[in-house]
Structure formats: structure tokens, C-alpha cells
C-alpha positions in Angstrom: 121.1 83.8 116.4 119.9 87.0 114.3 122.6 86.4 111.8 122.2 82.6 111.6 118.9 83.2 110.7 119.5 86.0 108.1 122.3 83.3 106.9 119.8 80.4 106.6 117.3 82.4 104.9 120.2 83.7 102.3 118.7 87.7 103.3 120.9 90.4 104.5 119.4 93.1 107.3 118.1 95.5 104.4 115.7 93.3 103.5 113.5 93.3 106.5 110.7 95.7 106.0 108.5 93.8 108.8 108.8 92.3 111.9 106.4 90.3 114.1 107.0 90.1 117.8 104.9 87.8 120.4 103.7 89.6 123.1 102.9 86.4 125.2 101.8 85.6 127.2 104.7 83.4 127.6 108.1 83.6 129.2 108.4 86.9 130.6 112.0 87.5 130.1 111.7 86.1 126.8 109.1 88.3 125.9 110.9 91.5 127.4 113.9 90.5 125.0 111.9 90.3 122.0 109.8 93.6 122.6 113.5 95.1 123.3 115.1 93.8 119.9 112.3 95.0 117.7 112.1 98.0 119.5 115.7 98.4 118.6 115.8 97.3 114.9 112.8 99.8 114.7 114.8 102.1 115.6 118.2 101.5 113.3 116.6 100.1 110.6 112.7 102.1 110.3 111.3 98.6 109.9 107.5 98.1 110.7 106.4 95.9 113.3 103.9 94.1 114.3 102.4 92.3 118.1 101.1 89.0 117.7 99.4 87.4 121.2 100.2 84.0 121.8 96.8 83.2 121.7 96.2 83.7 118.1 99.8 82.7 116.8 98.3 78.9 118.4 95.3 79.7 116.8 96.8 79.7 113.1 99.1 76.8 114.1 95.7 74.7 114.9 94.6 76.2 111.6 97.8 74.7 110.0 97.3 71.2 111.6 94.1 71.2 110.7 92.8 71.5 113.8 89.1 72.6 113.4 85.6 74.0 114.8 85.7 75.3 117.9 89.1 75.3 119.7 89.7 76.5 122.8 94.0 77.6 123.2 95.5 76.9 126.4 98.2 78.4 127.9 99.5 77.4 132.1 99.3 81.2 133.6 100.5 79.3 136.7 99.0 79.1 140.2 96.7 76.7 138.6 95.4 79.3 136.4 95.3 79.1 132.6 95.4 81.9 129.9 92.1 80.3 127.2 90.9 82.1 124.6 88.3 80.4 122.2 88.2 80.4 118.3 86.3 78.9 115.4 88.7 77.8 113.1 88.3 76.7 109.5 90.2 75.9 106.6 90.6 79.2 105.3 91.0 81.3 108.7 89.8 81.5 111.8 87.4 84.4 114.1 88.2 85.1 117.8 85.1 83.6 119.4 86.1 84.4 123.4 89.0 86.5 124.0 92.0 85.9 126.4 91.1 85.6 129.7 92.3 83.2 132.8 90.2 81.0 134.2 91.0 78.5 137.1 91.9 74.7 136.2 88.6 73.4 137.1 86.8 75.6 134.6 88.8 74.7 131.6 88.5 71.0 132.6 84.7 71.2 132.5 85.1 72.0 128.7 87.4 69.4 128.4 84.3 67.6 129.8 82.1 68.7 127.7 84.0 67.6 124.3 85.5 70.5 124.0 89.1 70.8 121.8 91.5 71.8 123.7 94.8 73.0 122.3 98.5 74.6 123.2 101.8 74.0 124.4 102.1 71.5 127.4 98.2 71.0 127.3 98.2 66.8 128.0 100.0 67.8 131.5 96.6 68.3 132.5 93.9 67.6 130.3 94.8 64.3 129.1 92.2 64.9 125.9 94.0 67.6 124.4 96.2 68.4 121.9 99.8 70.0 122.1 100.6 72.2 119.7 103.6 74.9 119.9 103.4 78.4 118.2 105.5 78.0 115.1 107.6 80.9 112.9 105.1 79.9 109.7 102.4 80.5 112.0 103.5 83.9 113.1 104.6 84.7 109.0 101.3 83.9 108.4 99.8 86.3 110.8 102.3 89.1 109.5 101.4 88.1 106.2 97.6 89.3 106.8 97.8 92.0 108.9 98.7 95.7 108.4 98.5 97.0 112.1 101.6 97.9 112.5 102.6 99.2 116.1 105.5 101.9 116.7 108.1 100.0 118.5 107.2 102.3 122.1 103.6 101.1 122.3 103.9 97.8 122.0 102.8 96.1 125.6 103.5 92.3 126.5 100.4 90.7 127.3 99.4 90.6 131.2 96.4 89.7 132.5 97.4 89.4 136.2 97.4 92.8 137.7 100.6 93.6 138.9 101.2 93.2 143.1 104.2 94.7 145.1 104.8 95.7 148.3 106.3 99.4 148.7 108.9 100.0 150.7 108.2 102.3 153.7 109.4 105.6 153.2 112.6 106.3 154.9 112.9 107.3 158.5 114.2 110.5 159.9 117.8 110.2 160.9 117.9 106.6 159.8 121.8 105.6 158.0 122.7 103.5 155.4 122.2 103.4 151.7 119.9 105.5 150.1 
């Protein structure tokens, strides 16, 4: 797919002095594979990267739909939970008005009750008044484009906001057999 894309865009490997990773949140796996590949071109190639939430990659594809005032992104979080961060966007940029944070379905359908915009990937599934929108490459350029922030490949963290849960095993019992 990486060479396609270098092939489309008529660039060779060398060229890439930047790259912009989304951090989610998203598809876990999917995220997990695109930390992994940047981390690794970081690491051949010395390029400079950069994490991008989800959150604000929708934020300047609302921006580029001209999607405006104050927008609230949506993004399922599952469990009937949804990832919603708030901006005021204008023609020229946008400013973070809430940050990412998840808040249960019937909160985010009171703002969709109160004439608030709502915005993101899937978002009609369950606030019929809102507006799908998908995070776009131009988008995430255009975020690159702006920022200078770069991250060293080993620090960059997908975004959770659910605090990790697992049962540990018990430790193993004396004179037990089997695989250790």
C-alpha cells in the first residue's frame, strides 16, 4: 500500500521528511499498526513525525466542509459511550473549545437537543441531526502542514481514555504441573 502511494504521488522514500500518524481514538489494531510503521520509518529513514488525535483531524475536515461555529466531533467509544470533543471552527482555523472526553449517549443527545452540531464518522446511527464526516488525508496534511511538534517515534501514545481493566492471573501454586 506504502509503495502505491509513493507511486501515485510520483515521490520516492527519500523525500519524506514528515510523517503524520492518528493516534485515535479509532480502531485499535489499526492504530497499533500505524504507530508501529512510523516508528519504524523513524527509525530507517530519521524522518520526523507527528500524532494527530482523531478528534482534531475531524475538526479540520468540518473546517474543510465548511462546517462552522461551534461543532461538537463524535466518535462511538462503544458501550454506549462516545469520545466528543467541542471546537469553534471558522473559515480560517479552528480553537479546541472542550477537550476529548467520553460522555454517555444521553449526554451528547441533549446537545443534539439543544441545536447543537454534531459531527463524525457514523454520527446519523444515532443522532439522526448530525452530520457524517470521515477524517480525510488532506485533513491530516493540513494538520502536518501547521504544526511543528514533532514526537520521537518512542513517545508517541495512542489515545485511551478508558482506563485499562484485566484480571491477573493468580500466582502459581506450589507443586502445581503444567506449562509455565
Amino acid at each position: 500500500m506504502i509503495e502505491q502511494a509513493l507511486a501515485e504521488a510520483k515521490i520516492e522514500r527519500e523525500q519524506i521528511d514528515v510523517l503524520a500518524v492518528g493516534l485515535g481514538p479509532g480502531s485499535y489494531t489499526g492504530i497499533r499498526a500505524a504507530i508501529s510503521l512510523a516508528q519504524g520509518w523513524q527509525l530507517a529513514r530519521g524522518v520526523k513525525l507527528l500524532g494527530v488525535s482523531s478528534a482534531e483531524c475531524l475538526a479540520a475536515q468540518a473546517r474543510m466542509e465548511k462546517i462552522f461555529g461551534r461543532v461538537n466531533v463524535v466518535i462511538d467509544a462503544q458501550r454506549n459511550d462516545f469520545y466528543l470533543a467541542t471546537y469553534e471552527i471558522v473559515a480560517d482555523g479552528w480553537r479546541e473549545i472542550a477537550p476529548l472526553t467520553i460522555l454517555p449517549q444521553a449526554k451528547v443527545q441533549s446537545r443534539a437537543e439543544a441545536g447543537e452540531i454534531l459531527t463524525g464518522p457514523e454520527v446519523t446511527r444515532w443522532f439522526s441531526g448530525g452530520r457524517v464526516i470521515f477524517p480525510r488525508a488532506a485533513a491530516l496534511a493540513e494538520l502536518a502542514a501547521r504544526r511543528s511538534d514533532f514526537t520521537p517515534g518512542e513517545k508517541l501514545e495512542p489515545v485511551y481514555l478508558r482506563e485499562t481493566t484485566f484480571v491477573k492471573s493468580p500466582p502459581r501454586r506450589p507443586g502445581a504441573s503444567g506449562p509455565r
